[in-house]
C-alpha positions in Angstrom: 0.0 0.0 0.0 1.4 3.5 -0.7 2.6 5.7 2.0 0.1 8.8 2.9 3.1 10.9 2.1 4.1 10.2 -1.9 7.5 8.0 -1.5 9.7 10.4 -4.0 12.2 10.6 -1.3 14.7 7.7 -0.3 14.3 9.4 3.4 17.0 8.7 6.0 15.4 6.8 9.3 15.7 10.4 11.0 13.3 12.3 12.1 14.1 16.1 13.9 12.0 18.1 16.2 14.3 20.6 17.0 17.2 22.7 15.8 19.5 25.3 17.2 22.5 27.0 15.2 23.8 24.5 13.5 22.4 21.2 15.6 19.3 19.5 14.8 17.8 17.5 17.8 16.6 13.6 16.6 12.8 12.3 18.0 15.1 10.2 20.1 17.1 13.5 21.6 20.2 12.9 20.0 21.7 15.8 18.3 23.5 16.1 15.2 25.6 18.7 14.0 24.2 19.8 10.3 26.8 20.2 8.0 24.0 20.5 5.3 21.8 23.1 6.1 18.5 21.9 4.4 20.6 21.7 1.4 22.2 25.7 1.7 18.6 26.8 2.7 19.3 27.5 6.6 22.0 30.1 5.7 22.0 31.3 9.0 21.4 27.9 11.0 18.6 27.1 13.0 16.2 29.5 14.5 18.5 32.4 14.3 16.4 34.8 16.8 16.3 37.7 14.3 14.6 35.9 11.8 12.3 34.8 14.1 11.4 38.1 15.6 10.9 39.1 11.9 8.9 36.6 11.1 6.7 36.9 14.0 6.5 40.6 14.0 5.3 40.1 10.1 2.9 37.2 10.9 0.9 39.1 13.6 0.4 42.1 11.2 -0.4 40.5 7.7 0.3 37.1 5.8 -1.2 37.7 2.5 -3.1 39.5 0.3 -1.9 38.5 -3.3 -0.5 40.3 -5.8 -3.6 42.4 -6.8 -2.0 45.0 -4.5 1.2 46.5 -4.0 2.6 44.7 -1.4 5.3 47.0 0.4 7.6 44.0 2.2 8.3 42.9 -1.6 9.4 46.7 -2.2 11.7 46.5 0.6 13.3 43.2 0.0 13.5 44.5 -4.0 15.5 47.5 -3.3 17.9 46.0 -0.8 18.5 43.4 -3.6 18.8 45.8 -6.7 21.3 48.0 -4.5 23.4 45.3 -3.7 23.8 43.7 -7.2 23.3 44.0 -11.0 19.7 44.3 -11.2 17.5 46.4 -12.3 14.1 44.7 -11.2 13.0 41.8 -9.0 10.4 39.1 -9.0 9.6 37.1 -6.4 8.4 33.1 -6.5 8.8 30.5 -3.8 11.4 27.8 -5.1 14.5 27.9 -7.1 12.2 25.9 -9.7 9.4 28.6 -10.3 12.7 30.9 -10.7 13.9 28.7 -13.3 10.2 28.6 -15.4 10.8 32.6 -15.3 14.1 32.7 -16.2 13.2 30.6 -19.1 10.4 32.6 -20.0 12.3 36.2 -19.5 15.0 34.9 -22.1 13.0 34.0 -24.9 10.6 36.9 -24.6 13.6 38.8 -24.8 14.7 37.8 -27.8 10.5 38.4 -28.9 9.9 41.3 -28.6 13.2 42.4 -30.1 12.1 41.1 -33.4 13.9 37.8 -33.0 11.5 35.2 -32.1 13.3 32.5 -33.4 15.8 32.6 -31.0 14.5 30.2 -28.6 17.1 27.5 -28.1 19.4 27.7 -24.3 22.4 26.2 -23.6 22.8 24.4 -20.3 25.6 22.0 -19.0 26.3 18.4 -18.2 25.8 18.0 -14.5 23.3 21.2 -13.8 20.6 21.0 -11.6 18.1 23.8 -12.1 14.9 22.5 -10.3 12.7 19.3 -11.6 9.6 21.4 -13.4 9.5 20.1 -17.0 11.1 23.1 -18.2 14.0 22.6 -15.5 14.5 19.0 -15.7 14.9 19.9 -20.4 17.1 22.1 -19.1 19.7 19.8 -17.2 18.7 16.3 -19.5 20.3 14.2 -17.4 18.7 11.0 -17.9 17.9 10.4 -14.3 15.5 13.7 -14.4 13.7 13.1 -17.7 13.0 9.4 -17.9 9.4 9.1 -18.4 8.6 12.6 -18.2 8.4 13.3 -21.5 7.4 15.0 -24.1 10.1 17.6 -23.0 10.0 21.3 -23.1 11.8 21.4 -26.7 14.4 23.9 -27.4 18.2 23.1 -25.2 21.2 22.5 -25.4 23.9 20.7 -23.1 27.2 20.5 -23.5 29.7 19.1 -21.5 31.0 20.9 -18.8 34.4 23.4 -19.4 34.1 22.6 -22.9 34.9 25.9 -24.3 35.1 25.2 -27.7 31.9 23.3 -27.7 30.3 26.5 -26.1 31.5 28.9 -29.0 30.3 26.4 -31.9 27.0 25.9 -29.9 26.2 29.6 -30.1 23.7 30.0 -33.7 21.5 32.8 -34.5 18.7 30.7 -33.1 20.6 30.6 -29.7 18.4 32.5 -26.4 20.4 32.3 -23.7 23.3 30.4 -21.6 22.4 29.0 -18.5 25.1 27.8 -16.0 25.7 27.6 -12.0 29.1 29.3 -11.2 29.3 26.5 -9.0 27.6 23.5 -9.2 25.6 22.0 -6.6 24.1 18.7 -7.2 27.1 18.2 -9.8 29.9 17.9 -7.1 30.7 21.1 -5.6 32.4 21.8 -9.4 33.2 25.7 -9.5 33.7 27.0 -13.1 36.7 29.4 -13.0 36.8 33.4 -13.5 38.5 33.1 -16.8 35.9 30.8 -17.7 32.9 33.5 -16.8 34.6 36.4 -18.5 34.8 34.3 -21.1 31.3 33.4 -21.4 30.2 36.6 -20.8 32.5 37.9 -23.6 30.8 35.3 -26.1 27.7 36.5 -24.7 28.0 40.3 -25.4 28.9 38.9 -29.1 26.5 37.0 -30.4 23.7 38.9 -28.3 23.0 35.9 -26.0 21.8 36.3 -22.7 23.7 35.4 -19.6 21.4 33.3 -17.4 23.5 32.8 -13.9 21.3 30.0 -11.4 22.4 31.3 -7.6 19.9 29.2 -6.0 22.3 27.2 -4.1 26.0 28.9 -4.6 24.5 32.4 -3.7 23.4 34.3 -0.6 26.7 34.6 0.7 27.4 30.8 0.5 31.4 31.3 -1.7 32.2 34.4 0.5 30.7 37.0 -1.6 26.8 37.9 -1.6 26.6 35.8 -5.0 29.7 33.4 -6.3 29.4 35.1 -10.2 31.0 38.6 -8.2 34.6 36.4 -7.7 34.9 36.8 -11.7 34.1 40.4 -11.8 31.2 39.5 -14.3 27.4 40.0 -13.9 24.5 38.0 -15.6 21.6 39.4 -17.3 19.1 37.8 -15.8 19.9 35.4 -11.9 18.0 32.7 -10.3 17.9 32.8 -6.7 16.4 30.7 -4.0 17.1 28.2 -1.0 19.2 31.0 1.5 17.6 33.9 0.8 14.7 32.7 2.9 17.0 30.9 5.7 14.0 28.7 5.7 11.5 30.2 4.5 10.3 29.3 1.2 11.3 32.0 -0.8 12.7 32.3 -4.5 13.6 35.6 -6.8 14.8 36.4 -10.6 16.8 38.8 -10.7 17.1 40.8 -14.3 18.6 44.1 -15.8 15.9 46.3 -17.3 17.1 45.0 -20.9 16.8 41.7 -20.2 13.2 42.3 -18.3 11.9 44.6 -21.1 9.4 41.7 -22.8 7.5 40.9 -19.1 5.1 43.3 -18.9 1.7 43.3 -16.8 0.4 39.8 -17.2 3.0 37.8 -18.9 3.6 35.8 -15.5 2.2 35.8 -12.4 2.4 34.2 -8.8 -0.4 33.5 -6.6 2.4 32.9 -3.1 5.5 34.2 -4.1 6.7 37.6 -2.6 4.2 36.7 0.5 4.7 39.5 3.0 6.0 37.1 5.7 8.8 35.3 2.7 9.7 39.2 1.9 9.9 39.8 5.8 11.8 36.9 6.6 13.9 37.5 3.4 14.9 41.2 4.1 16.3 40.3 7.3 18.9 37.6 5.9 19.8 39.5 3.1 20.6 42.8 5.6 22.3 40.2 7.6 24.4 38.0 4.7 25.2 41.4 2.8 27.1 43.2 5.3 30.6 43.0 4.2 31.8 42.1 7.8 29.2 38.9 7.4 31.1 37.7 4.1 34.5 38.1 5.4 33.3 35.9 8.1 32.3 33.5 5.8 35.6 33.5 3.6 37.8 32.9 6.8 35.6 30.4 8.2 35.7 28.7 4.9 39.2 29.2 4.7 39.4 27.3 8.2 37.4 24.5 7.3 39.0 23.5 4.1 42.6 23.4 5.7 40.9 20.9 8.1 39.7 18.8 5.7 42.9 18.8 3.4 44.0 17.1 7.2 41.0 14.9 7.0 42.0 13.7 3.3 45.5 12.8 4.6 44.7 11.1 7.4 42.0 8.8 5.8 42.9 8.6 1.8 41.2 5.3 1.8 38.2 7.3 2.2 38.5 10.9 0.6 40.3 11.9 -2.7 40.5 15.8 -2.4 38.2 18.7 -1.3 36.9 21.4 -3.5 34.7 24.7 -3.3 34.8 27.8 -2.4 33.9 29.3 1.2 31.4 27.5 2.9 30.0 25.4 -0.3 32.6 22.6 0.3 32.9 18.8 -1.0 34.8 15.8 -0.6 35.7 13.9 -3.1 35.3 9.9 -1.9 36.6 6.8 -3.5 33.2 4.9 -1.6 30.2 6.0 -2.8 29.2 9.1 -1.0 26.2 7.9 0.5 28.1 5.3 2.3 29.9 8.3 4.1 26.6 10.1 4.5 25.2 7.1 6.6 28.4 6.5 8.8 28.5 10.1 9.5 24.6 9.1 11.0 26.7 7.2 13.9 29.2 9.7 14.3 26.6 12.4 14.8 26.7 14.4 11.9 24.7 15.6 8.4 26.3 15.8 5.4 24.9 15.6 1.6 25.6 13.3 -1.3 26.4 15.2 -4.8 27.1 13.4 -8.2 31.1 13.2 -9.4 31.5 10.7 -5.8 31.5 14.2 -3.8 30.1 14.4 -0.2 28.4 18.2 0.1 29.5 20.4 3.4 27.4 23.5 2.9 27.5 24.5 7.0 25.1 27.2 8.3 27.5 30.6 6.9 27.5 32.0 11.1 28.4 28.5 11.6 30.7 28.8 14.7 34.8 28.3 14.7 34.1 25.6 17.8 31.2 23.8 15.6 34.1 23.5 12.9 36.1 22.0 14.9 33.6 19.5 15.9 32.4 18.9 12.9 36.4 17.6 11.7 36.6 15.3 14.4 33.0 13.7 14.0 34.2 13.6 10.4 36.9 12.2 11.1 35.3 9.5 12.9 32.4 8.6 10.1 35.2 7.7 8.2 36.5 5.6 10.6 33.6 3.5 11.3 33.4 3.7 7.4 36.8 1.8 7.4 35.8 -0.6 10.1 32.8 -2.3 8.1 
């Protein structure tokens, strides 16, 4: 008989009832130190009390009163966001995914209503992860996402990743727009480097191709900078964003220059949730927070920290890990067992760590996460791979 609860997930025999920082407290009362962060989304760990006094504050005033009206939380959360980066303009959703359906959408109205409508074909990469609608899953093509899904969204593109060749030949005068992480998530912690960006953003500005950068899990603060695409000294033209910018609220954004945004005009998309006055509450709070230059310096040295204690953790057990790779607090391990066999002896040893394709074990820590937890979290590390060993 099936579950009341649709079995998508392969769930871990864990349930949580409690969290604090960066520990999660089991059913049971054990308590685990979470190195993954609902997967980036608790940016600033567990029931961080200014979040919670924003979200309250927000709840006992007003939840929702769609997008009829002008709703001034998404103002707020819109400017703080437009100062801070390249954009113009902002739209709210509630996932990653309904950013990626916009993003899509933006790119080919672009090309539209500037008298090319035949422009419709994107370019995504080998290994990308940008959500699991139907447009998101023809997006990344990996078979694992589109098996018996289709007919597909027609109309991409992917080429293998740091194939720059393949990139330049790809490019026709029926080419939209590039899509591409600046780091990968789900494809193994893999960071494309600076040269690689300004290069892409060169070919970009040549064939009159727009720049589609997906933040949703390498942005918000998570590389050291408020987004990673800011270490290359390049901006996109239109950004997905997602996961931390709520710290756990569901919360998603596109972020656009006023080119790239010129096409949606009043009811070419819409959202019935997204931009909620208690997201936008929740959201201007972590972005005040994660933007203050202070904050991301944090980050870098903390990441800086942790990554010379796991190059120790890779000598000391190269049975079990290869190398690590990442930048600030978006962190893998590359394993020689299969990853999930480190996830579930890290279960015994107390900690939470994620599984990512390429044999790579995520770390993506709370960003306050403190210098003490790090510590811990190398020596309970330390030991999942020794009970790993022992089997």
């Amino acid at each position: 008989m099936i579950p009341s609860v649709l079995p998508t997930y392969n769930r871990a025999p864990l349930a949580f009832v409690k969290g604090e920082g960066s520990w999660l407290t089991a059913e049971d009362g054990r308590r685990y130190l979470d190195l993954g962060a609902g997967i980036a989304v608790n940016a600033l760990g567990h029931a961080h009390p200014a979040l919670i006094q924003a979200l309250t504050e927000q709840a006992q005033k007003l939840w929702h009163v769609s997008n009829v009206y002008t709703v001034p939380e998404q103002e707020r959360l819109a400017g703080l966001l437009t100062a801070e980066t390249f954009a113009d303009t902002v739209f709210f959703t509630n996932s990653g995914t309904e950013a990626a359906e916009l993003a899509i959408k933006m790119a080919r109205k672009f090309h539209y209503d500037s008298g090319q409508p035949e422009r419709t074909q994107i370019i995504a990469f080998e290994g990308a992860f940008h959500g699991r609608s139907t447009g998101a899953i023809a997006a990344s093509g990996a078979e694992k996402m589109v098996k018996g899904f289709g007919p597909l969204m027609p109309g991409f593109t992917q080429l293998k990743w740091a194939d720059h060749d393949a990139i330049r030949s790809a490019i026709t005068d029926q080419t939209c727009a590039v899509i591409i992480e600046p780091v990968q998530g789900e494809g193994g912690i893999r960071v494309v480097p600076d040269q690689c960006l300004k290069g892409l953003r060169d070919l970009c500005d040549q064939t009159g191709t727009l720049l589609i950068f997906d933040e949703v899990q390498c942005g918000m603060g998570r590389t050291g900078r408020l987004f990673a695409h800011e270490w290359a000294g390049v901006t996109p033209d239109i950004m997905m964003v997602a996961k931390g910018i709520g710290g756990g609220f569901p919360l998603g954004a596109v972020l656009a220059t006023e080119s790239a945004a010129k096409g949606m005009t009043a009811g070419t998309h819409g959202s019935t949730y997204g931009g909620n006055p208690l997201g936008c509450a929740v959201g201007a709070k972590v972005t005040e927070i994660i933007s203050d230059p202070a904050f991301l310096a944090e980050v870098a040295r903390k990441g800086a920290l942790f990554r010379q204690g796991l190059e120790s953790l890779v000598a000391r057990h190269p049975a079990v890990f290869e190398s690590v790779r990442g930048e600030g607090l978006m962190l893998g391990l590359k394993c020689k067992p299969a990853p999930t066999d480190v996830v579930k002896a890290g279960y015994a040893a107390g900690i939470l760590t994620i599984a990512a394709a390429d044999n790579v074990l995520r770390l993506l820590p709370a960003l306050n996460i403190p210098d003490a937890d790090i510590a811990e979290a190398l020596t309970r590390l330390d030991q999942a791979a020794t009970n790993l060993l022992a089997t």
